[in-house]
N, CA, C and O of each residue as an XYZ file, in Angstrom:
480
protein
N    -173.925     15.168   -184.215
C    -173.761     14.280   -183.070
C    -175.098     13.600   -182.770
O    -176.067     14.356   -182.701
N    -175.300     12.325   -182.586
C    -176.361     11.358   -182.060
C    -176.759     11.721   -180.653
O    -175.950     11.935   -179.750
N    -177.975     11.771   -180.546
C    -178.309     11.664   -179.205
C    -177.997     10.900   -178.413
O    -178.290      9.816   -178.918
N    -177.484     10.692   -177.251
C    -176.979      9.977   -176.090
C    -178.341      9.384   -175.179
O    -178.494      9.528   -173.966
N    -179.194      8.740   -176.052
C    -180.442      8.595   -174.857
C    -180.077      7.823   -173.729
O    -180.195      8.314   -172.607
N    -179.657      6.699   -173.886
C    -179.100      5.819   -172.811
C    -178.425      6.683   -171.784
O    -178.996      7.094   -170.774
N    -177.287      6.914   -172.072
C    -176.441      7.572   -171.129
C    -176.932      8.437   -170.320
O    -176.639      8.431   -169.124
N    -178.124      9.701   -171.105
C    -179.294     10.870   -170.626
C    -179.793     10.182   -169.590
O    -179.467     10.498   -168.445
N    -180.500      9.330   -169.790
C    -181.413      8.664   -169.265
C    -180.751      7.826   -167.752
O    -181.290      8.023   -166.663
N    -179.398      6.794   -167.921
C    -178.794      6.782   -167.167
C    -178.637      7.464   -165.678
O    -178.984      7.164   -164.536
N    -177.711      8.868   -166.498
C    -177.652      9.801   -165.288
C    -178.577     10.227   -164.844
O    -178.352     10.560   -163.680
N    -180.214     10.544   -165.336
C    -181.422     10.722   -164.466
C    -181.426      9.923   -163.694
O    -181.782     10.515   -162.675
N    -181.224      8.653   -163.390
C    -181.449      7.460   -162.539
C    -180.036      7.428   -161.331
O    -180.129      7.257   -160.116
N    -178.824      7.645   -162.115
C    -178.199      7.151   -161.163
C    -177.009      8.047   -160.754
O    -176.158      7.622   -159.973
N    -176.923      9.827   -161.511
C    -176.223     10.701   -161.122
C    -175.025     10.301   -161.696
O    -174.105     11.098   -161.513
N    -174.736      9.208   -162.399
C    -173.496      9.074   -163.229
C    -173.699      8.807   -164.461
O    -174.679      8.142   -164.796
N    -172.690      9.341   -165.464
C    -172.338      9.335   -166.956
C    -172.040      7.587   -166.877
O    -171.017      7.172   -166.332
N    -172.610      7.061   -167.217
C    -171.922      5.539   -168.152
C    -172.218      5.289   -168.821
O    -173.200      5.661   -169.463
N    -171.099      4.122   -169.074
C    -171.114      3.910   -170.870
C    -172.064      2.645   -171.065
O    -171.851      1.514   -170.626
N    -173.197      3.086   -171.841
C    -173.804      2.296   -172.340
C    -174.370      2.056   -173.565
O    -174.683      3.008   -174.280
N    -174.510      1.162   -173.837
C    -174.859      0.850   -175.842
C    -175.610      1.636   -175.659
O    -176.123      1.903   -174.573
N    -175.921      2.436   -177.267
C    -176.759      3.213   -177.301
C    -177.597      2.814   -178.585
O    -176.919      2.289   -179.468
N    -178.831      2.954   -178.828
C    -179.382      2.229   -179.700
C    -179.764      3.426   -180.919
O    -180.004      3.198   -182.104
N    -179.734      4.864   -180.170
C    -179.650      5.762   -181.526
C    -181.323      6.028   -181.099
O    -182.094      6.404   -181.982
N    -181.783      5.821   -179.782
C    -183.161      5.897   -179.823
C    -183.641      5.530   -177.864
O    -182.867      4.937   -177.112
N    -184.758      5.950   -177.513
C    -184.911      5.669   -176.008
C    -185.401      4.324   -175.905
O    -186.383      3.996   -176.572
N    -184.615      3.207   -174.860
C    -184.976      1.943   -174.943
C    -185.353      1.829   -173.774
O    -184.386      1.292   -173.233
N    -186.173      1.988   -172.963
C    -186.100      1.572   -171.356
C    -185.732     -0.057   -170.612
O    -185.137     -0.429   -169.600
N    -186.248     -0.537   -171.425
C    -185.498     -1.847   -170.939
C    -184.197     -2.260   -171.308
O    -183.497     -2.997   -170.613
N    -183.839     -1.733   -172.521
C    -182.184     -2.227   -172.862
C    -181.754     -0.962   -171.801
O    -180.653     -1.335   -171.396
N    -182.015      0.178   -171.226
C    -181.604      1.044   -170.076
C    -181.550     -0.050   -169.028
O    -180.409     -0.439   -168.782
N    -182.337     -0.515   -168.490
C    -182.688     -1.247   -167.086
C    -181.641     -2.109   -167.069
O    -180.953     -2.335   -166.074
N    -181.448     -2.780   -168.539
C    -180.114     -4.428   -168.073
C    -179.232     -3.447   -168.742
O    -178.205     -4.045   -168.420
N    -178.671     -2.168   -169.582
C    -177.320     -2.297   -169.710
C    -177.126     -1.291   -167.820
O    -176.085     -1.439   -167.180
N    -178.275     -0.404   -167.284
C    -177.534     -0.350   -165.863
C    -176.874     -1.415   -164.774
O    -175.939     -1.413   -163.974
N    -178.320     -2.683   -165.388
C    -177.984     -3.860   -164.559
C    -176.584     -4.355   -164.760
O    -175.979     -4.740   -163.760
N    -176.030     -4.389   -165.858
C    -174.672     -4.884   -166.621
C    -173.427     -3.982   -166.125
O    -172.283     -4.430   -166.050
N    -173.827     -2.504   -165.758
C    -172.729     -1.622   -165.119
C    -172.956     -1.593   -163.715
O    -172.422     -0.637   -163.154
N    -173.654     -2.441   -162.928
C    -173.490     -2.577   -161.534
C    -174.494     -2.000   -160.828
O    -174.519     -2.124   -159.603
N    -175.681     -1.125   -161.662
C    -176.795     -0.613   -160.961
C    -177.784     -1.652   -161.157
O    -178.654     -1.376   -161.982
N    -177.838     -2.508   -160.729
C    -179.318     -3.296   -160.132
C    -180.340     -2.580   -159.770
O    -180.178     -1.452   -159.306
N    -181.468     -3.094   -159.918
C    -182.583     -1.888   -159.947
C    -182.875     -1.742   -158.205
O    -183.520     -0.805   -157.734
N    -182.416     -2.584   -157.576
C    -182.560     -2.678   -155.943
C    -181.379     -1.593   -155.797
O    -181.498     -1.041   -154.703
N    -179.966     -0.955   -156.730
C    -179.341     -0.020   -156.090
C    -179.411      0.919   -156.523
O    -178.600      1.786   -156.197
N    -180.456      1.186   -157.496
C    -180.893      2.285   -158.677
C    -182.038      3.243   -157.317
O    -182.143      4.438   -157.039
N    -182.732      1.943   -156.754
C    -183.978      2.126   -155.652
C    -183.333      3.125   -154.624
O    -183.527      4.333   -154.488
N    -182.109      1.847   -153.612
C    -181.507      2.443   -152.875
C    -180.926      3.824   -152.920
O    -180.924      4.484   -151.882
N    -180.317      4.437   -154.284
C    -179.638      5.426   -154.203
C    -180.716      6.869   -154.574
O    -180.411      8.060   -154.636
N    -182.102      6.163   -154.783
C    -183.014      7.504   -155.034
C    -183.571      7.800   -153.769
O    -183.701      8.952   -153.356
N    -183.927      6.710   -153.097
C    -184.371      6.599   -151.494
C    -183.772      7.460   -150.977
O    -184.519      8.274   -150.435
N    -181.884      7.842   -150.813
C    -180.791      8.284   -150.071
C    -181.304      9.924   -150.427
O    -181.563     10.837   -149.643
N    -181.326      9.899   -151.471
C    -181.371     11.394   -152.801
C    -182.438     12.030   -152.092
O    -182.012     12.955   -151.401
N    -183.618     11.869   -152.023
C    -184.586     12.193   -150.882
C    -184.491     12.015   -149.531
O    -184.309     13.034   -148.865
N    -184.572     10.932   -148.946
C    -184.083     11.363   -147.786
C    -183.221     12.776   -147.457
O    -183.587     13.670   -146.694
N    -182.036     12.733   -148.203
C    -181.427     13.989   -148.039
C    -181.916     15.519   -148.441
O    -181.302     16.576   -148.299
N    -183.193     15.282   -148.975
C    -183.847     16.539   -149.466
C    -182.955     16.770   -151.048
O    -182.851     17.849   -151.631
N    -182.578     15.900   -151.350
C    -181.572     16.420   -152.644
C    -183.137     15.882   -153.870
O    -184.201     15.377   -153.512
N    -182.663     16.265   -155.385
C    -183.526     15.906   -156.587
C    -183.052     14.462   -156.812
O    -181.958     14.031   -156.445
N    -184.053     13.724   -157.494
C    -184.374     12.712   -157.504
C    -185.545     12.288   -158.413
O    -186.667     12.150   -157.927
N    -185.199     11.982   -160.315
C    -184.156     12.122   -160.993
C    -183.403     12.876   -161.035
O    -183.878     14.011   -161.063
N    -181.926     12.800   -161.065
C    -181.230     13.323   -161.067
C    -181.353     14.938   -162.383
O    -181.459     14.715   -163.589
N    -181.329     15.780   -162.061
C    -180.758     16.770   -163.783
C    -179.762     16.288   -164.092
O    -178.747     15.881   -163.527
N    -180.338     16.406   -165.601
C    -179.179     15.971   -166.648
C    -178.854     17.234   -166.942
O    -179.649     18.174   -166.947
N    -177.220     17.312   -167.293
C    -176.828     18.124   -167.818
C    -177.102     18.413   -169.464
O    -177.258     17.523   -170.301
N    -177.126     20.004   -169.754
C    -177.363     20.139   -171.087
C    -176.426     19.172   -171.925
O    -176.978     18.183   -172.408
N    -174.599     19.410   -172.229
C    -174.375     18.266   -172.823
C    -174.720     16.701   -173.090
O    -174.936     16.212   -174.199
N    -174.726     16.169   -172.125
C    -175.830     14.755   -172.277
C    -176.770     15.115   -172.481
O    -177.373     14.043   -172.444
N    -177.521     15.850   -172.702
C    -179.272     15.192   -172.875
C    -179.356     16.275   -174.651
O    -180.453     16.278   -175.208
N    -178.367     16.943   -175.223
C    -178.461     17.270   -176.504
C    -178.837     16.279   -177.528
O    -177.983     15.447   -177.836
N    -179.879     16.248   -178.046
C    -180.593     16.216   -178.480
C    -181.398     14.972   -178.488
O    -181.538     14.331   -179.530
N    -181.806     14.692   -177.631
C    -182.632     14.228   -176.581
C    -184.059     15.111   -176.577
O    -183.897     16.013   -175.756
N    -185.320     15.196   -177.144
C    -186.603     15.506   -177.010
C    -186.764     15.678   -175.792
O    -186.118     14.975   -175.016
N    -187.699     16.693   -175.283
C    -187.985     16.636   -173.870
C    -188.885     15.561   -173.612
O    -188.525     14.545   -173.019
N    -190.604     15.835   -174.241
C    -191.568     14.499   -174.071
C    -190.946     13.358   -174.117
O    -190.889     12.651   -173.111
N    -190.098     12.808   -175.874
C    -189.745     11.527   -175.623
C    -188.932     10.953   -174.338
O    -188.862      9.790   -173.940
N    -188.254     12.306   -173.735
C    -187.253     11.764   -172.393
C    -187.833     11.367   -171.468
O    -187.555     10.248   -171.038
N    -188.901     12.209   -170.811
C    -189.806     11.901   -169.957
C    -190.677     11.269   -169.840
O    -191.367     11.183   -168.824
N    -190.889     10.452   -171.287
C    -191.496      9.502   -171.028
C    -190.761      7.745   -171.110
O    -191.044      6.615   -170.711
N    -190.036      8.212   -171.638
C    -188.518      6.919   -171.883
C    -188.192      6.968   -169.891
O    -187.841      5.954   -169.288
N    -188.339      7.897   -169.413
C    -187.665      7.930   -167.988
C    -188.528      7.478   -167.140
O    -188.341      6.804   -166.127
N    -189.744      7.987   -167.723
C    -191.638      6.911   -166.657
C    -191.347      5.902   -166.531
O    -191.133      5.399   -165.428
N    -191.208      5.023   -168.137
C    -191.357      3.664   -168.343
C    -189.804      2.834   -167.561
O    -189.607      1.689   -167.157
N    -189.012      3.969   -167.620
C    -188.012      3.015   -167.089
C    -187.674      2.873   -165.393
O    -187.023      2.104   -164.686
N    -188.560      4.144   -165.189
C    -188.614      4.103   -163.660
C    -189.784      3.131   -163.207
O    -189.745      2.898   -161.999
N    -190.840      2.495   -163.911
C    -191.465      1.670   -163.885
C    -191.258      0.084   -164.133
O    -191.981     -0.873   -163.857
N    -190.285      0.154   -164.617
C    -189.561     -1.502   -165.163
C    -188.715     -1.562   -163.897
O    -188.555     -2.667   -163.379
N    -188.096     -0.366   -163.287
C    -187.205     -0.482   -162.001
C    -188.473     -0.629   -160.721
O    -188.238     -0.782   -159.522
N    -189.556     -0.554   -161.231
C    -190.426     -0.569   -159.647
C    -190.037      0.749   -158.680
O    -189.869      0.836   -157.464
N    -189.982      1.521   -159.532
C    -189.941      2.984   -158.529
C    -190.176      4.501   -158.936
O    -189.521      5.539   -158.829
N    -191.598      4.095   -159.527
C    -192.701      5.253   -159.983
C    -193.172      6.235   -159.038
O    -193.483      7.404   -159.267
N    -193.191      5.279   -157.377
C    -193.204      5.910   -156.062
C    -192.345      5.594   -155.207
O    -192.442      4.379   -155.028
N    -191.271      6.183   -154.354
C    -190.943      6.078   -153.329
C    -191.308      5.258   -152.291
O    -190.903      4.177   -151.865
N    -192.346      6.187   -151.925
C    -192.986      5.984   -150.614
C    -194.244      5.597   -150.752
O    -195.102      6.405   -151.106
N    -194.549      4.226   -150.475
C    -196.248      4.223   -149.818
C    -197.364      4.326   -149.080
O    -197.813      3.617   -148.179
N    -197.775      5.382   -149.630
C    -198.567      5.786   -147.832
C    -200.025      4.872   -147.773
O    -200.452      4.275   -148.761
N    -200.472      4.871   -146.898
C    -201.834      4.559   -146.835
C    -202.673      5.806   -147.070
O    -202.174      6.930   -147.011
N    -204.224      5.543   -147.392
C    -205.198      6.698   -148.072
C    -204.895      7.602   -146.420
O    -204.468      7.079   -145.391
N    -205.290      9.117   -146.632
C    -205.369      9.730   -145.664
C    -206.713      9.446   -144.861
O    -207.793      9.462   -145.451
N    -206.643      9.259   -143.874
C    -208.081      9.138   -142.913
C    -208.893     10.485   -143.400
O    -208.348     11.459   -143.920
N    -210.642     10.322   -143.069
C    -211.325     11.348   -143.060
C    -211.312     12.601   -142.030
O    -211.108     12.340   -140.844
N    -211.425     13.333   -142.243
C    -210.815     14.439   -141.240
C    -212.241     15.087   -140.452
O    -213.165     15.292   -141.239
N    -212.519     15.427   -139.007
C    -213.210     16.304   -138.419
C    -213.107     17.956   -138.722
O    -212.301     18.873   -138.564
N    -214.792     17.673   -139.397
C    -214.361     19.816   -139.361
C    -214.605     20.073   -138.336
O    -215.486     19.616   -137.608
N    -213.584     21.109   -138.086
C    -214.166     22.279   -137.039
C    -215.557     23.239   -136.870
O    -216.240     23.371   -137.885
N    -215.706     23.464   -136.453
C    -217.359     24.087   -136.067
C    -217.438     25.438   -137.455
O    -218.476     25.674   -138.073
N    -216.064     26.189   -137.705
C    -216.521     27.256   -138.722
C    -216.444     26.381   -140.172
O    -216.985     26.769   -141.207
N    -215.527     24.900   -140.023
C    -215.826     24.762   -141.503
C    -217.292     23.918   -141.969
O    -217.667     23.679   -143.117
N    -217.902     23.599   -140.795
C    -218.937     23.318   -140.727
C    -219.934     23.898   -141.160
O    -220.784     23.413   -141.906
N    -219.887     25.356   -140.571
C    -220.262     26.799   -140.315
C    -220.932     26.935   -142.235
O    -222.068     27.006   -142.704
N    -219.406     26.914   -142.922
C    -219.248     27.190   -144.164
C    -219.794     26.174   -145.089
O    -220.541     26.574   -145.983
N    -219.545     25.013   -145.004
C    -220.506     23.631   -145.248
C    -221.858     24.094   -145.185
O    -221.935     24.198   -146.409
N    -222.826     24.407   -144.854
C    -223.809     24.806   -144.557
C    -224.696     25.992   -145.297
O    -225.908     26.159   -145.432
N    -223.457     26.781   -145.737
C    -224.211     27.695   -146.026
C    -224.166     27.783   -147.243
O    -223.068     27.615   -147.773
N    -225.104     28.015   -147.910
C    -225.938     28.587   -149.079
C    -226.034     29.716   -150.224
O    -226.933     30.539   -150.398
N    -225.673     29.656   -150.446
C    -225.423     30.538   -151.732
C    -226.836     31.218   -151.859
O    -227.755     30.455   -151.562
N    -227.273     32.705   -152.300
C    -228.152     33.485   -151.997
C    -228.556     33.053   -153.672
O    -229.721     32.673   -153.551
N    -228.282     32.955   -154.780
C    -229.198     32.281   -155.898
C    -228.967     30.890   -155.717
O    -228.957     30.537   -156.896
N    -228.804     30.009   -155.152
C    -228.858     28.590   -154.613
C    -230.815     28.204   -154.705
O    -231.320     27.119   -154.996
N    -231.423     29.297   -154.403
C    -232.940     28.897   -154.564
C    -233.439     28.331   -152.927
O    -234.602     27.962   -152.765
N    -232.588     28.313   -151.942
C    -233.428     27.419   -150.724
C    -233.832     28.477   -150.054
O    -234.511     28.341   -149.036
């Protein structure tokens, strides 16, 4: 039996089995337009991972062992980077950098101190 990369790959993204050409090999962009071609637009590929978190649920989806037989792990995960990257959704969420933080007086305390072969 041929590996199912498309389809593997698919259901990481969108929690459903569809039928898509399969090229006998991981394509991320023939992934991106044959989802686009079955009704997942990458704006509802977005939307439905957004939901998946929000709800505390996983997000790629697990593939089941039957689909993803024989399917490489590295080559999957990286066929699944690039295609979560052609969809524009490598991140979720964008935060801004975290602000610098105030120590408290003991981590200060600890900041400070010196290591006894330190030499000071």
């Amino acid at each position: 039996m041929t590996a199912r990369w498309q389809a593997a790959l698919g259901y990481a993204l969108t929690g459903c089995e569809l039928e898509l050409v399969e090229p006998g090999r991981p394509d991320p962009q023939a992934l991106v337009e044959g989802l686009d071609a079955t009704g997942w637009p990458a704006s509802r590929v977005g939307e439905h991972a957004r939901e998946q978190v929000a709800v505390e649920s996983t997000w790629p989806h697990a593939v089941p062992t039957a689909l993803r037989t024989g399917c490489g792990a590295a080559q999957f995960a990286a066929a699944l980077g690039l295609a979560r990257e052609l969809l524009r959704l490598t991140a979720l969420e964008v935060r801004p950098p975290s602000g610098r933080l105030k120590l408290n007086p003991d981590e200060e305390r600890l900041m400070r101190e010196v290591p006894p072969h330190h030499g000071s």
